[in-house]
N, C-alpha and C positions, 0 to 999 in steps of 0.2 A: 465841327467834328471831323475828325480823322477818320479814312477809311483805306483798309487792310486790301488792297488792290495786288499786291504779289506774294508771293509764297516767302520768298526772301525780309521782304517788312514783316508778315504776321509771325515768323520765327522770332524775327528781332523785339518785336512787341511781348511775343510767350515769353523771351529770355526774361525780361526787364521785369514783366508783370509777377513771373514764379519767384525771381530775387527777391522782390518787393517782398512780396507773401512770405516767403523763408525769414528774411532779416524782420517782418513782421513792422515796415516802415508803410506806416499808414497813409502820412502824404502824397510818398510820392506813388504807392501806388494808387492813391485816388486821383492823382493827375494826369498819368499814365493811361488808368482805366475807363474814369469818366468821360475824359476827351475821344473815345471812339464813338461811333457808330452802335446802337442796340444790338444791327446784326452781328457786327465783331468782337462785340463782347457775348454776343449768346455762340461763336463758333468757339473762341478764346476758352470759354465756360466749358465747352464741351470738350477741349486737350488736354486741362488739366487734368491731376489726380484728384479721387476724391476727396481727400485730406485738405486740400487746395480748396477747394470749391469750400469747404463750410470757413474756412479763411475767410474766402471774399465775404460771406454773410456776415463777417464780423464788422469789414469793414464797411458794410454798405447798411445804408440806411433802408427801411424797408420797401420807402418812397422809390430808390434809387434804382432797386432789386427788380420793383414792378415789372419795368419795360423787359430785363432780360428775361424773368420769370415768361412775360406772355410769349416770349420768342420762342420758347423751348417746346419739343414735341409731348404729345400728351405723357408718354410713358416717364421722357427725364424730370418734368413737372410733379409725378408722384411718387419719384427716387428721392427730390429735390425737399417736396412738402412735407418728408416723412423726418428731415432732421432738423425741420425749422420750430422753432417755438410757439407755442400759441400763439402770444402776442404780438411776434413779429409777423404772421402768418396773416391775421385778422388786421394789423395794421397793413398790411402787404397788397392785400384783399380792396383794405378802401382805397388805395392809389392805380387800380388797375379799373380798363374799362369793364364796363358791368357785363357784356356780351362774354369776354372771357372767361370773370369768375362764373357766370352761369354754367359756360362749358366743363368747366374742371370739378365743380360743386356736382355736375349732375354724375363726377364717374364716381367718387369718393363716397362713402358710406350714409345715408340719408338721416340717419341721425349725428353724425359727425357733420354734413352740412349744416344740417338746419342747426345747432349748436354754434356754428361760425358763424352764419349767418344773424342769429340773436346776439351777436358781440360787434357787429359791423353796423359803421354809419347809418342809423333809420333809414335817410333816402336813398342810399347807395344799395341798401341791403334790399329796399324797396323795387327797386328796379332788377336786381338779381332776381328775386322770385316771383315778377311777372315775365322774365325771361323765361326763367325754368319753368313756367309751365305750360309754354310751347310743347305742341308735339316734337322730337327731334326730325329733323332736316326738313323744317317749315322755314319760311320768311320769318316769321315770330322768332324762329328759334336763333336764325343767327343774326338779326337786325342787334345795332347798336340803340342807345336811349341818348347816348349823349349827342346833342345836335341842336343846332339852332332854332327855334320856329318863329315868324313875326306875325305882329301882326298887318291886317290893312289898312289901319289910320296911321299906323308908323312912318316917319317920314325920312328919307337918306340921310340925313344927317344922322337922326336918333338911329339908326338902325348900327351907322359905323362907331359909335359912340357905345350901345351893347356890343360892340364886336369886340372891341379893345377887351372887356370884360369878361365877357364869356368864349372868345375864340380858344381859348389854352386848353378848356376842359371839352372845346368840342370833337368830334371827331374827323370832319371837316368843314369848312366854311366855302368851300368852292360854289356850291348850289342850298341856297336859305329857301325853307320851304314856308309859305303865307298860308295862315289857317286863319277861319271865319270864329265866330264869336261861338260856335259849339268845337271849335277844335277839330272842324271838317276842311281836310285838304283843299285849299282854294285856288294854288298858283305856286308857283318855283319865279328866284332872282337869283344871276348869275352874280357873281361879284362882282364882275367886270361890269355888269351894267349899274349895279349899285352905286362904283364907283364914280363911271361919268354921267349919270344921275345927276343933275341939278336938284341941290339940296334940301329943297323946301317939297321937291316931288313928294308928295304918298309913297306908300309901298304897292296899294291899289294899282297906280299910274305906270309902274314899272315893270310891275309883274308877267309873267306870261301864263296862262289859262288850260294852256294845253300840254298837261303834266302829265307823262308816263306812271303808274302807279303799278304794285303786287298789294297781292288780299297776304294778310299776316299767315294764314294757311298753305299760302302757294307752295308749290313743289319748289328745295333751295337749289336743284338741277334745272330747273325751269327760269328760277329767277337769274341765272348766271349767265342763262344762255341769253337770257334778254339784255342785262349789261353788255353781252357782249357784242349782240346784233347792231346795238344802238352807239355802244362806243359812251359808256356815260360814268362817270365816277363814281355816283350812287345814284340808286335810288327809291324813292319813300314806298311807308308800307305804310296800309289801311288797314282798316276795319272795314266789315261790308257796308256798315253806312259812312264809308268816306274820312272816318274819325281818322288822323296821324297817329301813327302811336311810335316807329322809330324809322331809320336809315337802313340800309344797305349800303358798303361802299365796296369797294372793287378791291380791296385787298381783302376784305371776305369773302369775296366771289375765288379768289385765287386760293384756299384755301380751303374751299368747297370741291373746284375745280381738282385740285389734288386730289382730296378726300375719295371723289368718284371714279379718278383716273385709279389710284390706289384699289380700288374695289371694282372696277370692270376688270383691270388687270388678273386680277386673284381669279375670278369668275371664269377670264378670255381663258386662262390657263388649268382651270380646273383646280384651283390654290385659293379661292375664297377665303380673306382672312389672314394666310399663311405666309405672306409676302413684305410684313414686318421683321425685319431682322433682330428686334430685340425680341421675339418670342423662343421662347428653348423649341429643342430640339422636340422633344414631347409635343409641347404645343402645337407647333406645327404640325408633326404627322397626323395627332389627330383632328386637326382641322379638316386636312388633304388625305384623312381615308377614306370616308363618306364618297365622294367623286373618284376614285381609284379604285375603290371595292365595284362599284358600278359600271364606271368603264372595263374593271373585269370580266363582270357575265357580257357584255358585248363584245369582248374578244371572245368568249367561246361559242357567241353565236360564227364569227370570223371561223374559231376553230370546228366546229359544226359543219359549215360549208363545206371547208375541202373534206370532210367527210365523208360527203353525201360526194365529191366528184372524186370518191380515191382511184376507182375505175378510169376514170379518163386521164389522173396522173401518171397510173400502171400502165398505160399505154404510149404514155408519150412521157415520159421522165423529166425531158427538159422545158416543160411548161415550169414545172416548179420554179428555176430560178429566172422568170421573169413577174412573177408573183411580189415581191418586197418593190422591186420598180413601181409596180404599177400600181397597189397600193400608196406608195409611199409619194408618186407623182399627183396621184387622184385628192389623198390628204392635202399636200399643198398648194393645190388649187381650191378645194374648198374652203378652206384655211382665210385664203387669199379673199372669195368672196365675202366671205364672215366678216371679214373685216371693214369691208367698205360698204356692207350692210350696217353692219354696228354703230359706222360712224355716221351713216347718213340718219338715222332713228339719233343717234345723239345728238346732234345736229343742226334736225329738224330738214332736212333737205327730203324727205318723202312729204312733208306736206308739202311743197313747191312744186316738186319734180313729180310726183305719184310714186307707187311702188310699182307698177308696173313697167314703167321706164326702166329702173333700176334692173330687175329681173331679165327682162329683155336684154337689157345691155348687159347684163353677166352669163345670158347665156349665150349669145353673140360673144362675148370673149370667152369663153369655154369652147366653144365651134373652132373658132381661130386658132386657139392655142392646141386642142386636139388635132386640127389638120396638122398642122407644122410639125407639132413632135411626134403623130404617125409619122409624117414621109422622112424625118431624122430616125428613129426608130428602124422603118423598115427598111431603109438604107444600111443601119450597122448590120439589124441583123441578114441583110442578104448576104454582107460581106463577109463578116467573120460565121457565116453557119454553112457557108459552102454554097451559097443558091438558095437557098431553100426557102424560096418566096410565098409557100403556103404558111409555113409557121411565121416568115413577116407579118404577114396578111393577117392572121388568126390574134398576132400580137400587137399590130398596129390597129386595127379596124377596133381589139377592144379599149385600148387605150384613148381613142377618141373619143367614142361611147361615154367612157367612166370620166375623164374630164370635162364631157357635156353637163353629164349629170349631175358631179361633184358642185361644179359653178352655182347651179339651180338650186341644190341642196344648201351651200353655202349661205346663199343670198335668200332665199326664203325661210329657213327653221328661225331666225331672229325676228324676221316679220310675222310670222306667225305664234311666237310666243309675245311679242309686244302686243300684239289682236291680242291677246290673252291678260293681257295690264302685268306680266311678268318679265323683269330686267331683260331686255335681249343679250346681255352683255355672261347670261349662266348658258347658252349656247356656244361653251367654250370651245377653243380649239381641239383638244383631245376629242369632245364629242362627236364634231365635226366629221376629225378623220376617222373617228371609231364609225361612222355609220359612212362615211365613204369606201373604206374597205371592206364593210361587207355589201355593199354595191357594187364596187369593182370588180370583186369575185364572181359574185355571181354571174356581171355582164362577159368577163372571161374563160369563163367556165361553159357557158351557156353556147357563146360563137364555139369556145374549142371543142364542145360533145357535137356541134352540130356539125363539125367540118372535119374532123378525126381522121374518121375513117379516111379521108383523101391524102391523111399525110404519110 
């Protein structure tokens, strides 16, 4: 397979491939097109026009179609399905792995599923609707069915002998999991040991015992994280009595892994949802009004404050413009710890480390980074305000303060909603700095009523 490595070759490939399609020369653009790579024909698929795309459906067999079809993201998948024909659709359907059709069946109309599904291969269709009725983002939900299982009187020979036969439909063969005579997870073989295996060994005799497993329930952000700790390609999912029922492989896990990068982002930012570029314009605001109408009334608690200090503005004028400073430095510091809160709860490095460690060491960097930018702070302002090392003082001492704070605030509001078994990841930024500037103020406000009078 050919693969689109510069910008210069995938131009040269689009020329050849849109020719093809125009002159409507079916060979050569099936020699053309077949010889790449899935992923370069699912980028290829998404250059063209749409006029072009239902082209390629003509020429492609639906068998063919399968691999591009599961590349595609969910949205161009049901731009994609909406001009395909039943038949090619449902033929489409039994060439893809079953984990997929699950996924796409569960966004599309449940009587328009279950209708495809009644037209697709019994066992293929079989496996689709013990998928779909996983709860969504369980183990169940995104495990594969298609996959090896041996038994333990199998002996290496017979084992590479099924492999030749069932390898092509599997999804991988790197790790063959050995089940017992009720179909209870017994042992994992690597290939490689399969391989230099003397022949007449058992699969008993080769096996290893000590199998990482997930319950079909498990959290799919939980099981990702365990691929990833372990460093494993896949791995099996149970029932709670040990029964196998499919795979995990680590290009689900990549894919998950997006899913919630995708969705903590929306959340970090206060745009839950809204972070899809194919949503209209609509769509999106109304995702992202809900958290904006919110962080509203918390700016008018912000605007409330100076309020209640307009007295001590009227007094001293030029407090006002170091107000956005200090706000706006306080916000990204909390900002800053939110984040390396967030990651460690994603992570999992608070069970290792504790949360207390964490806290500690962020407000120890909050301390630090308060001292440093007081004594830069009070250095500008003594220079460019004439001396006036009271209003330094009044401006550095609270600038410390609110960076202490911020840090603390940062690094605990996400621990304290995870204690709550809710996302830490909706303790977004904007909320952050919305509740660190009305901390800031107040701790500004509070030193400059108390020192006023001295300036």
């Amino acid at each position: 397979m050919d693969q689109l490595k510069t910008d210069r070759k995938r131009n040269e490939y689009k020329k050849q491939i849109v020719k093809h399609l125009v002159s409507r020369n079916l060979r050569a653009f099936r020699e053309t097109f077949l010889e790449l790579h899935p992923a370069d024909q699912v980028e290829l698929f998404h250059e063209i026009e749409v006029a072009q795309q239902k082209q390629v459906l003509l020429f492609l067999s639906p068998a063919e179609f399968a691999d591009l079809f599961e590349g595609l993201e969910l949205e161009d998948q049901l731009t994609v399905f909406q001009g395909l024909s039943y038949q090619y659709a449902v033929s489409m359907f039994n060439n893809m792995s079953a984990d997929d059709v699950a996924d796409f069946l569960a966004e599309i109309e449940p009587e328009r599923a279950k209708d495809i599904l009644s037209s697709m291969d019994m066992e293929e269709a079989k496996r689709v609707e013990e998928l779909m009725a996983y709860a969504p983002k369980t183990a169940g939900a995104i495990m594969t069915k298609e996959f090896v299982r041996l038994s333990v009187e199998s002996t290496a020979k017979e084992v590479i002998e099924e492999l030749r036969e069932s390898a092509p439909d599997a999804e991988t063969i790197y790790y063959l999991y050995v089940v017992d005579k009720d179909q209870r997870l017994a042992g994992v073989v690597s290939l490689r040991d399969l391989i230099i295996a003397v022949p007449e060994m058992t699969v008993d005799e080769i096996m290893s015992t000590q199998v990482v497993s997930v319950n079909e329930n498990e959290d799919q952000e939980d099981v990702a994280r365990l691929i990833q700790e372990y460093d494993f390609l896949a791995v099996p999912v149970v029932t709670p009595d040990k029964r196998l029922v499919g795979i995990i492989t680590v290009d689900d896990v990549m894919d998950v892994l997006e899913e919630e990068i995708t969705e903590d982002f929306g959340e970090f930012t206060a745009s839950r949802g809204a972070t899809d570029l194919s949503l209209t314009a609509f769509t999106a605001a109304k995702k992202r009004a809900p958290w904006l109408i919110l962080l509203m009334f918390f700016g008018l608690i912000t605007a409330n404050i100076i309020g209640q200090f307009e007295q001590t503005l009227e007094q001293v004028v030029l407090l006002a413009a170091f107000m956005p400073m200090l706000m706006g430095t306080a916000g990204n510091t909390g900002t800053q710890s939110l984040a390396v809160a967030v990651r460690a709860i994603a992570t999992g490095s608070f069970e290792r480390g504790g949360v207390m460690r964490t806290v500690k060491r962020e407000l120890g960097t909050g301390v630090m980074l308060g001292i440093t930018c007081m004594i830069v702070l009070m250095g500008i302002i003594s220079l460019f305000y004439k001396g006036n090392f009271l209003l330094a003082f009044i401006v550095g001492i609270s600038l410390f303060f609110a960076l202490s704070v911020a840090a603390v605030i940062g690094a605990t509001v996400p621990i304290i909603i995870n204690k709550l078994k809710i996302d830490p990841a909706v303790a977004s930024g904007p909320f952050i700095t919305t509740m660190n500037d009305i901390v800031s103020l107040l701790i500004y406000f509070t030193v400059a009523t108390t020192l006023i009078d001295k300036l």
